[in-house]
C-alpha positions in Angstrom: 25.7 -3.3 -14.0 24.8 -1.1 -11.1 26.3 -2.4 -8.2 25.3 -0.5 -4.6 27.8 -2.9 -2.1 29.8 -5.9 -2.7 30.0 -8.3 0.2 32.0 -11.2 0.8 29.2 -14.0 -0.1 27.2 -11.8 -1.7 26.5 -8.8 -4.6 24.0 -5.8 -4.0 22.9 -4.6 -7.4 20.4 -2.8 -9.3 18.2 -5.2 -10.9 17.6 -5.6 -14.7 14.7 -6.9 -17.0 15.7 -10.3 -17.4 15.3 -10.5 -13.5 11.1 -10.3 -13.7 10.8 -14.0 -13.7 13.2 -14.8 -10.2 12.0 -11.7 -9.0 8.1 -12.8 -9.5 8.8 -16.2 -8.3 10.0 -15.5 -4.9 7.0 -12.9 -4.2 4.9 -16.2 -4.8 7.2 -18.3 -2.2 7.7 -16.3 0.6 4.7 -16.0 2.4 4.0 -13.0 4.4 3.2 -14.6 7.8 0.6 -13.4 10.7 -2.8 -15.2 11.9 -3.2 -14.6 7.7 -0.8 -16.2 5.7 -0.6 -14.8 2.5 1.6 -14.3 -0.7 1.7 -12.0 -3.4 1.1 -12.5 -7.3 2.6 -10.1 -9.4 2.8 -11.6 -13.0 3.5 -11.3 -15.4 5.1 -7.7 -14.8 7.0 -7.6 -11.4 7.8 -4.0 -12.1 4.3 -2.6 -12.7 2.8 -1.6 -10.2 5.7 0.5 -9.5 5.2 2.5 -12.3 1.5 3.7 -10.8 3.7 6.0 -8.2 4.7 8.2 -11.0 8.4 8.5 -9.6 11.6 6.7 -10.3 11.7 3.0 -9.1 14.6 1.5 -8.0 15.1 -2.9 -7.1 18.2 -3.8 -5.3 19.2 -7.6 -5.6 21.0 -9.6 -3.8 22.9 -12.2 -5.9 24.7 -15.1 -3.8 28.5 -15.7 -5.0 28.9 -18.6 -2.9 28.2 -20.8 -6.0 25.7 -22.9 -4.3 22.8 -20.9 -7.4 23.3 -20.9 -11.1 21.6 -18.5 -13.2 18.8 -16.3 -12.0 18.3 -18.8 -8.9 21.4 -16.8 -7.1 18.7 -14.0 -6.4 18.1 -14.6 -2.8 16.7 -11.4 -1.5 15.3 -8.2 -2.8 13.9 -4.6 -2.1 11.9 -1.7 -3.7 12.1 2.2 -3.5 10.3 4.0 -4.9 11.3 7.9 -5.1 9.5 11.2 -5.6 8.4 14.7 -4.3 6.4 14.2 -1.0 5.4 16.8 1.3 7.4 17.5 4.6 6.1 20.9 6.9 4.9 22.4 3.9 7.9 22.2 1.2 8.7 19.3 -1.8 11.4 16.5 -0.3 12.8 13.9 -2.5 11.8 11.1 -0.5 11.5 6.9 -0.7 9.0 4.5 -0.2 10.5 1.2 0.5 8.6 -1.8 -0.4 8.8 -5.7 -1.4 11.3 -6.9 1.2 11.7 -10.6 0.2 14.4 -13.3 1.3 13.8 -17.1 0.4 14.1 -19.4 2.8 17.5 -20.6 4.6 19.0 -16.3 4.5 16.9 -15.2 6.9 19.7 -15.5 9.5 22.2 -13.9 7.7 20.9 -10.7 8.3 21.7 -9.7 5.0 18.8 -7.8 4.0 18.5 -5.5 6.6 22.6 -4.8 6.0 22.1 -4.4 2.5 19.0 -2.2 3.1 21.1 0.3 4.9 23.3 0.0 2.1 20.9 0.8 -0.3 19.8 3.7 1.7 23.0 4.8 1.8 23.0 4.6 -2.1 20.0 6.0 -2.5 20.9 9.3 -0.6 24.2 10.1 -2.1 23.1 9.1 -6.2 19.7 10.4 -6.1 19.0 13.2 -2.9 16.4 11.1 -1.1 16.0 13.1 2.5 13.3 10.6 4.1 12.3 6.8 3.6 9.3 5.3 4.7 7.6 1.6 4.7 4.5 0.0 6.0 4.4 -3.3 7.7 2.5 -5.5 9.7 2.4 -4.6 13.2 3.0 -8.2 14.6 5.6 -9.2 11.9 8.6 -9.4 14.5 10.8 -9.2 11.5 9.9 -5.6 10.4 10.3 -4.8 14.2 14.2 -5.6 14.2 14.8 -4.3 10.8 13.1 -1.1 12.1 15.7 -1.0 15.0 18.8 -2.2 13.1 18.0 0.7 10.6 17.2 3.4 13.7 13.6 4.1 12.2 10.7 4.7 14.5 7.0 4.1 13.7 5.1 7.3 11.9 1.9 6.1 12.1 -0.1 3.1 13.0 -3.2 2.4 11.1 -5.8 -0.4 10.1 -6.5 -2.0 7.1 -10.0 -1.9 7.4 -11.8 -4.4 5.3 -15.8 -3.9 5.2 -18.2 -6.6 4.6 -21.0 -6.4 2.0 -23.8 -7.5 3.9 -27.6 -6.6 4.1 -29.3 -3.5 2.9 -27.1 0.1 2.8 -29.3 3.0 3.6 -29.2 6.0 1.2 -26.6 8.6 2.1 -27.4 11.5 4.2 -25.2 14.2 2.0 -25.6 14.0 -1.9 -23.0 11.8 -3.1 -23.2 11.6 -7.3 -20.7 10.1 -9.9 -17.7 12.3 -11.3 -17.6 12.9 -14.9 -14.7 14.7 -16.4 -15.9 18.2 -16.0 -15.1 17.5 -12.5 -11.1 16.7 -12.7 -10.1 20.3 -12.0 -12.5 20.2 -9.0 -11.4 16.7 -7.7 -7.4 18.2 -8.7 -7.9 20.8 -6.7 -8.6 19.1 -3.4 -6.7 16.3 -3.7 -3.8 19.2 -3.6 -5.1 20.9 -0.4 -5.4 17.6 1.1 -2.3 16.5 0.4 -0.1 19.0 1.3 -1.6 18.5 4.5 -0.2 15.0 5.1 3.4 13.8 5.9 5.1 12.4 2.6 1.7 13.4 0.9 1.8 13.2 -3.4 2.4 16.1 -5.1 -1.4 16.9 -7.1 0.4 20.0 -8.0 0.5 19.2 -11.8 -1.1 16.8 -13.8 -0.8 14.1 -11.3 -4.6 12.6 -11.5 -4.7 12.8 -15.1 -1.1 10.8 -15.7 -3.2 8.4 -13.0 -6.0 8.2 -15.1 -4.1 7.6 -17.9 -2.0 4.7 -16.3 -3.3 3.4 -13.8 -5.2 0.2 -15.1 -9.5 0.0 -15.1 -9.2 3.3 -13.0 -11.4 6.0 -14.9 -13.6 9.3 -13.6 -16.7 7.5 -13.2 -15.0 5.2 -10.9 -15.1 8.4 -7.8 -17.9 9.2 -5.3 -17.5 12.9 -4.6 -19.5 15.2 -2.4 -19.5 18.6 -3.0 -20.5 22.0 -1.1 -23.2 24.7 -1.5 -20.3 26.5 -3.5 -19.7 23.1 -5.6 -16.2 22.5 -3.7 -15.3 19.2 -3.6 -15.1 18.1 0.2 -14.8 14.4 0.2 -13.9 11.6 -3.0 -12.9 8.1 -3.1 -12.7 5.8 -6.0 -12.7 2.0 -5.6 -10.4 -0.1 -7.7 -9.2 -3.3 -7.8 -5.3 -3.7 -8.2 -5.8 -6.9 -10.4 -6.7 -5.1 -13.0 -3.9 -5.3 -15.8 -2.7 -8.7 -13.4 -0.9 -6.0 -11.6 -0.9 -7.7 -8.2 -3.2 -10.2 -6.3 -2.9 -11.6 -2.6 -3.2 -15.2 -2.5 -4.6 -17.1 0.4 -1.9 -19.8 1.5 -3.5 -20.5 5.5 -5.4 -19.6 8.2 -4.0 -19.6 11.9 -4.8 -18.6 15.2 -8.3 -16.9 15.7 -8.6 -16.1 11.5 -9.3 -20.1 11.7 -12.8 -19.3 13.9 -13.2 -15.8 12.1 -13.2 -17.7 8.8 -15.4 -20.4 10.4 -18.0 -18.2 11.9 -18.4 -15.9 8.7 -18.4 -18.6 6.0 -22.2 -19.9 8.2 -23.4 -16.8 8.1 -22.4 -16.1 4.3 -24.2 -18.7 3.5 -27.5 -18.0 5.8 -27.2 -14.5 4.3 -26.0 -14.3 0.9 -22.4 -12.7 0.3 -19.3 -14.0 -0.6 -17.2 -17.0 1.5 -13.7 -16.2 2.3 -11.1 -17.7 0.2 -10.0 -21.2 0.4 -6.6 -22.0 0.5 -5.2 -21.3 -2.5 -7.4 -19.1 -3.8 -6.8 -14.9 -4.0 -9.1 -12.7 -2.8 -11.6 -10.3 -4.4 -11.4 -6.9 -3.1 -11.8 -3.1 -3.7 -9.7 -0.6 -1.9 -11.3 2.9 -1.8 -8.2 4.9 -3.6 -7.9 8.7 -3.5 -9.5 8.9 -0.1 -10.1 11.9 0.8 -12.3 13.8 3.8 -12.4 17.2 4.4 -11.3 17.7 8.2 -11.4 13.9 8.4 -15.2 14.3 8.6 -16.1 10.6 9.9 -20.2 11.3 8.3 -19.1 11.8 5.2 -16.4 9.2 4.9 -19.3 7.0 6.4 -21.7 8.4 3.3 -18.9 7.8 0.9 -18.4 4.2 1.9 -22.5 4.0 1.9 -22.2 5.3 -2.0 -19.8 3.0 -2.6 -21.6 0.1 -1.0 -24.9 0.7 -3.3 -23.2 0.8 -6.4 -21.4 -2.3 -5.7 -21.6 -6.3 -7.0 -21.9 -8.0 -3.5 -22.0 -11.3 -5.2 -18.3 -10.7 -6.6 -16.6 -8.8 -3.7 -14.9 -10.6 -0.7 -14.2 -7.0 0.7 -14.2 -3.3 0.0 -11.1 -2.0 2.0 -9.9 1.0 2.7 -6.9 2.5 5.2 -7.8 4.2 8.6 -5.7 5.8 10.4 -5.5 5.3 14.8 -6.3 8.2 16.2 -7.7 9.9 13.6 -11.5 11.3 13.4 -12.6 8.8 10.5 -12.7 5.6 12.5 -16.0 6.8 13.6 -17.0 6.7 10.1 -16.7 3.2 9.6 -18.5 2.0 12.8 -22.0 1.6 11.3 -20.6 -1.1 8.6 -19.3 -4.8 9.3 -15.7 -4.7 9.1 -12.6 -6.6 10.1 -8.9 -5.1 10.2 -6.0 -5.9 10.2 -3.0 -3.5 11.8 -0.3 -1.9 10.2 2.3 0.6 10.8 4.3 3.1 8.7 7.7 3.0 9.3 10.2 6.4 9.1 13.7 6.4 8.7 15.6 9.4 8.7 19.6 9.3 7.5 22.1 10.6 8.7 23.1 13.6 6.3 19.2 14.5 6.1 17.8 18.0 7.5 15.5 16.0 9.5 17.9 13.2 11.1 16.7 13.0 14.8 13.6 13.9 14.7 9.6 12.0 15.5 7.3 12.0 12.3 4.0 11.2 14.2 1.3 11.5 12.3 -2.6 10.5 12.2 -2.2 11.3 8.1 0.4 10.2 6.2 0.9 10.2 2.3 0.4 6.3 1.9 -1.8 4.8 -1.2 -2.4 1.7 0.3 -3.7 0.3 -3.4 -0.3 0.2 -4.3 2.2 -0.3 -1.4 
């Protein structure tokens, strides 16, 4: 057993196999909480969508000795990071994205995850060389606010989830926007590398990155990206839709609607019906979405992103879709591109935390691009 801190009441380990089942459980319990209250469905493979990072993943859980749990109910809390080469001013860092931050209900004033986070951190840094961690949360969770200060992080970047309607006609793009085919993987490679080494804690595209993704990343294939390409046939802008429930990898799961998302939901369910696209979920129902993976502008063109998301939008089954959704950055250039289109958003921010033994402890990431795949935070 790896263990990573020993507390009085409780034991921060590594987790193991047989802890899927507790560990898929309480993602279906805890309910991630804002105007939208949602919950997360990852079975029957907690671990999968891990994998699609292409670095080592690493769950610490925290087991309760007080003997009030037998069995696998004496996980009460859990975290993710994920490690692997990201881009920092130009050179390859070892860093962390931390993710699934669960507690079941009753340990939420113990403060015990964001103790054992710093813990884990701690671990993380000394067994495996992580320099940087990063996270995304919602920007109203008040939660991920005081975590963010207990750990002495600071927000990187702040950005929307921008989720577009499919509604009425889509006029034709202005640029020529075609289908990849595999003749085009070098190409699409090539300036998924530029563009990444341009972006804090961007992937590595290096090597053989997008073919290991094509390879395991579930329903994703070629044909699924919209390129546009120059006079000199350089690729200067791709996107690929996918939907993460493919393979049952993960699905977000309606559980209530609060505060103005009650009228928004009102309000668009009449006018889905007066014009013919999808309702929004029920309660209990998940949702049907595509997020626009592999985005990628050239000088954060907004008219192309905007003829990207046009492509996308023509080659799409409205009847089927709730949403096509994509990330967009404050501040940046592209949130012009998505003001011809229906949308609503929801805001998030990307959280940095810097340890103490790092070269970079001290300093402000800010950043209008960072290296975030929202499709599989």
């Amino acid at each position: 057993m790896d263990i990573v801190k020993e507390y009085d009441q409780w034991l921060g380990r590594l987790s193991r196999p047989e802890d899927n089942e507790r560990l898929c459980q309480i993602l279906r319990d805890v309910e991630m909480q804002s105007n939208l209250h949602v919950t997360e469905w990852r079975d029957p493979d907690f671990f999968a969508i891990h994998q699609l990072h292409l670095g080592e993943s690493y769950t610490l859980v925290i087991e309760d000795k007080t003997g009030a749990y037998t069995g696998l109910e004496r996980i009460v809390c859990f975290c993710t990071a994920v490690i692997r080469d990201g881009w920092i001013d130009g050179a390859l860092k070892r860093i962390a994205y931390v993710c699934d931050l669960r507690m079941v209900k009753g340990y939420r004033r113990s403060r015990i995850l964001p103790k054992a986070c710093r813990d884990f951190f701690q671990y993380l840094e000394r067994e495996k060389g992580v320099e940087a961690f990063y996270s995304v949360s919602l920007t109203d969770n008040k939660g991920a606010v005081a975590a963010r200060r207990f750990s002495g992080g600071h927000v990187m970047s702040e950005f929307r989830m921008c989720n577009i309607q499919l509604i009425g006609r889509v006029k034709a793009p202005k640029n020529n926007v075609v289908i990849a085919t595999s003749a085009d993987i070098p190409a699409i490679s090539n300036f998924l590398d530029k563009q990444s080494r341009t972006r804090m804690f961007g992937y590595r595209f290096d090597n053989q990155e997008l073919k290991e993704r094509l390879l395991v990343w579930p329903g994703l294939s070629i044909s699924d990206f919209h390129i546009i390409k120059n006079e000199s046939g350089d690729v200067i802008a791709c996107a690929a839709p996918w939907d993460t429930s493919n393979g049952d990898l993960r699905k977000t799961r309606v559980d209530g609607y609060f505060g103005k998302m009650k009228w928004i939901r009102r309000a668009y369910n009449v006018e889905a019906v007066l014009r013919g696209f999808r309702k929004l979920p029920k309660v209990g129902v998940c949702f049907n979405q595509l997020s626009l993976t592999h985005l990628e502008i050239k000088n954060d063109d907004p008219l192309l992103l905007e003829d990207i998301i046009k492509s996308v939008l023509r080659n799409s089954n409205k009847k089927d879709l709730h949403f096509i959704n994509l990330m967009l950055p404050k501040g940046s250039t592209l949130e012009q591109g998505v003001e011809g289109f229906r949308s609503q958003s929801i805001d998030f921010d990307v959280n940095c935390f810097l340890p103490k033994k790092s070269p970079f402890h001290g300093q402000k990431f800010r950043t209008v691009r960072p290296g975030f795949e929202m499709a599989i935070h």
